[in-house]
N, C-alpha and C positions, 0 to 999 in steps of 0.2 A: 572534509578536506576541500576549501576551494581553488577552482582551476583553471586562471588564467585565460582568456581566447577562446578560440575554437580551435587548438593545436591536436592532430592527430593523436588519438592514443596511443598512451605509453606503459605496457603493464610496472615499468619501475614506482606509478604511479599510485597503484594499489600492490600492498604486501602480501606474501602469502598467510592465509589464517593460521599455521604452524607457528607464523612470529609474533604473535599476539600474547604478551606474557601473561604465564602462568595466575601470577596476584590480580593482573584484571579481568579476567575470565571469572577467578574467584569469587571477585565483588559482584558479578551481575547476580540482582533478582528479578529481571523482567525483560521480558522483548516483545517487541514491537515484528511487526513481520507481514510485507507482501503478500499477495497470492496468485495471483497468475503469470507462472514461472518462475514462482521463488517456491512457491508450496506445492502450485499444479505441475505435471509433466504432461502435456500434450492433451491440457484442459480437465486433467482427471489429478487429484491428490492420491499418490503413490503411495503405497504401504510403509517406507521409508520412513516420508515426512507427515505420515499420518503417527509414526510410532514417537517417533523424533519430540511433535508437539507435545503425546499422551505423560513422555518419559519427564520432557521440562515441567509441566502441570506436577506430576506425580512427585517431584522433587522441592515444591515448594512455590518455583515461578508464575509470576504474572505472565500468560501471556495472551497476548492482544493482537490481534489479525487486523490491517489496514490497508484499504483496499479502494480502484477505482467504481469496483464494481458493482451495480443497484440495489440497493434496500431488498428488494426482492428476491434476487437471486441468493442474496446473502444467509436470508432469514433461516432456511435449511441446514445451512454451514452450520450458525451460531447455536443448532438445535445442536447438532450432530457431533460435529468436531469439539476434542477437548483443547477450548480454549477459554478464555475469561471473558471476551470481546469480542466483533467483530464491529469496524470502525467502518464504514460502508460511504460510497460516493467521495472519496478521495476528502474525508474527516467531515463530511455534514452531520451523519448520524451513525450512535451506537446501538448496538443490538446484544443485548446479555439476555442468556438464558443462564435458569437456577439447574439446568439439569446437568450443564458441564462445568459451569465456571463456579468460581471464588467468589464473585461480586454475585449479591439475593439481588435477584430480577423486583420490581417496583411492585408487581401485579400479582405475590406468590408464589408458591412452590410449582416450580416446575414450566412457568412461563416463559415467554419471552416478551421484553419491553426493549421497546423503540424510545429514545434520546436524540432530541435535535437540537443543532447548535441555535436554531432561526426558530419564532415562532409560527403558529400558523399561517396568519395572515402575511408574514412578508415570503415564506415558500408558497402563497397561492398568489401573490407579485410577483413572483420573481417565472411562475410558470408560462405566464403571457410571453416573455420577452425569451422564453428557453424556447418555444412554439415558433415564434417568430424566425429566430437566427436560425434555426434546424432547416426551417421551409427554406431559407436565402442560401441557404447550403446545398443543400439536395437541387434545387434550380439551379446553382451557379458553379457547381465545379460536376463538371460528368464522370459516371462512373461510380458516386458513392452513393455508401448509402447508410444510415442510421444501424447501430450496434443492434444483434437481434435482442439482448438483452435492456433493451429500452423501454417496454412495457413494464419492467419494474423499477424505474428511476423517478425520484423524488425532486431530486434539486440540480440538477445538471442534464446533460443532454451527450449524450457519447456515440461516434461514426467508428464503422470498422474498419480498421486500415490493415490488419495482421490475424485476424481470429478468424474468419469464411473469406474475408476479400485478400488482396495480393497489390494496394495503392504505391504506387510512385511515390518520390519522395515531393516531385510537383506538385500530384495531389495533395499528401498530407498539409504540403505549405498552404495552399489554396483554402483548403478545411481552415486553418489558424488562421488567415486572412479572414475572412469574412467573417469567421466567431468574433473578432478582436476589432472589427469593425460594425458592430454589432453591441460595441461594448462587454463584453465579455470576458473573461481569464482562459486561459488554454494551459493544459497538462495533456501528455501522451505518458499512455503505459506503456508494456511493448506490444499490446494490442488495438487500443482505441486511441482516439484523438478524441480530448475532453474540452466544453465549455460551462461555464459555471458564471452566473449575476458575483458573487458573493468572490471577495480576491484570496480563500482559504485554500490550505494545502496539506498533505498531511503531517506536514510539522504541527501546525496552529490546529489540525484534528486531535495530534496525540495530547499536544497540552491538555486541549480541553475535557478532553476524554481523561484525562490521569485525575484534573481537578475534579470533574463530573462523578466517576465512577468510581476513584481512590480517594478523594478530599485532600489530595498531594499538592506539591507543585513540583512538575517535573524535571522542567530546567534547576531546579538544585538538588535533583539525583541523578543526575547523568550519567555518574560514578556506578551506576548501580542498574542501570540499561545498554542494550543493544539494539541496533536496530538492522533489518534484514530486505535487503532486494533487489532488482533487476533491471529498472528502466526509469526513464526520464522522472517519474512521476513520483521518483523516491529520493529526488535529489535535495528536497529541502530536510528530509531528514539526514541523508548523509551529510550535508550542511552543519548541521548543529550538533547533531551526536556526537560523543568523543570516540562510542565503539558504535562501527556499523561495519559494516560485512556486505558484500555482494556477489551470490553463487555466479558461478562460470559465466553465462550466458550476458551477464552483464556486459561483456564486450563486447557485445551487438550493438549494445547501446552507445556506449561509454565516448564513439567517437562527437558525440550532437551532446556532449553531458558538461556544466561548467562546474557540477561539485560529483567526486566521486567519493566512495568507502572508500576507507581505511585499509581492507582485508578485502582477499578475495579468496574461493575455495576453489579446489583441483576439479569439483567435479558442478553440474550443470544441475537447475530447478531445484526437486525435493532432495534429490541424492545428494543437490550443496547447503540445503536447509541442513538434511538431517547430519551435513562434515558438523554444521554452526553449532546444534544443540549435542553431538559429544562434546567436542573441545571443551564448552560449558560444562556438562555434566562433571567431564573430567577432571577437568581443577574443581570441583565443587567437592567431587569426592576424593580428592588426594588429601 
């Protein structure tokens, strides 16, 4: 759903997920799905949204985690959590294990394979220029300072603005200046402020991940996806999705947002994942 300006939010804007009919809840076989504060509550996956995900898997669904957050950090999720995916660096790279998902991992039973959109050589160019813009940052706006989970990022470079730190919204602007002068793309979750060589987001993530890892094309099953989350960084999938959804907390965001979901839920993080995955279940089994 796109939205006009920068005009104050409006919840008439996004419906409540109760109005979401019955027959299209039906059709979905697969979601897409945020993680920090759409899945996390207060940086930890809640029992909830931990059952929430196990219940969609167990019924048949694709589902695929998409996320701003580093290769690294990820790699454990994608061992752990029952999911099919985990779409890592805001759609650079996939990470499938054979021990929870649906999709056979490349390297065997019970691995985990890593899938990059770039190949070697242009993420070991593109890492000169992430080094670069990161230093003219850290010198040039006070106060910040690089995400602690940056030690495991492959293709991007991410500052904490919400996860340890407490930034201004002058800061954060400050961060996006000088990335974007730097040449660079900028995304914020509702934690980091992101820059990336490469102008990918996780719209252009999920495609390729559907094509990579399903041999689909996703944009001609829409009808049969959802997608799920919380902040800036999720707006090119609200963008093109026909069904997306955004748990409570999204109205943190939503006033800086030019494309918002469709649906919103009553309640906040996992507790509004897991409203997303009954309502599914539930036309599923009517």
């Amino acid at each position: 759903m796109g939205r006009p300006g920068a005009a104050a939010v409006d919840a008439v804007l996004m419906r409540s997920l109760a109005d979401w009919p019955l027959a299209e809840r039906r059709a979905i076989r697969g979601v897409f799905t945020d993680i920090d504060d759409t899945l996390t509550t207060h940086g930890e996956i809640t029992p909830d949204a931990l059952a929430a995900l196990g219940a969609l898997r167990a019924a048949g669904l694709t589902v695929i985690a998409i996320t701003g957050r580093p290769v690294g950090w990820s790699e454990p999720k994608a061992r752990a959590w029952p999911v099919d995916a985990i779409v890592a660096e805001n759609g650079a790279v996939a990470l499938v294990s054979d021990k929870n998902g649906h999709i056979p991992a490349s390297e065997g039973s019970d691995s985990l394979s890593k899938i990059y959109q770039l190949d070697a050589a242009a993420r070991l160019a593109h890492t000169q220029r992430l080094r670069q813009a990161a230093a003219r940052v850290l010198r040039e706006v006070p106060g910040v300072n690089l995400a602690r989970d940056s030690a495991g990022r492959e293709t991007d470079i991410a500052f904490d603005h919400a996860e340890f730190a407490a930034l201004t919204a002058a800061q954060i602007d400050g961060i996006e200046a000088v990335l974007r002068a730097e040449g660079l793309h900028t995304t914020r979750s509702s934690i980091h402020t992101h820059g990336a060589v490469s102008p990918g987001d996780k719209w252009t993530g999920a495609v390729w991940a559907v094509r990579t890892l399903l041999g689909r094309d996703l944009a001609s099953e829409l009808d049969h996806w959802v997608a799920v989350g919380d902040s800036g960084n999720d707006e090119a999938m609200f963008r093109h999705f026909r069904h997306s959804v955004g748990v409570a907390n999204i109205r943190l965001a939503a006033p800086r947002m030019q494309a918002l979901p469709t649906y919103v839920t009553a309640r906040e993080r996992g507790a509004g994942f897991a409203e997303v995955s009954q309502a599914i279940l539930a036309a599923i089994s009517s």
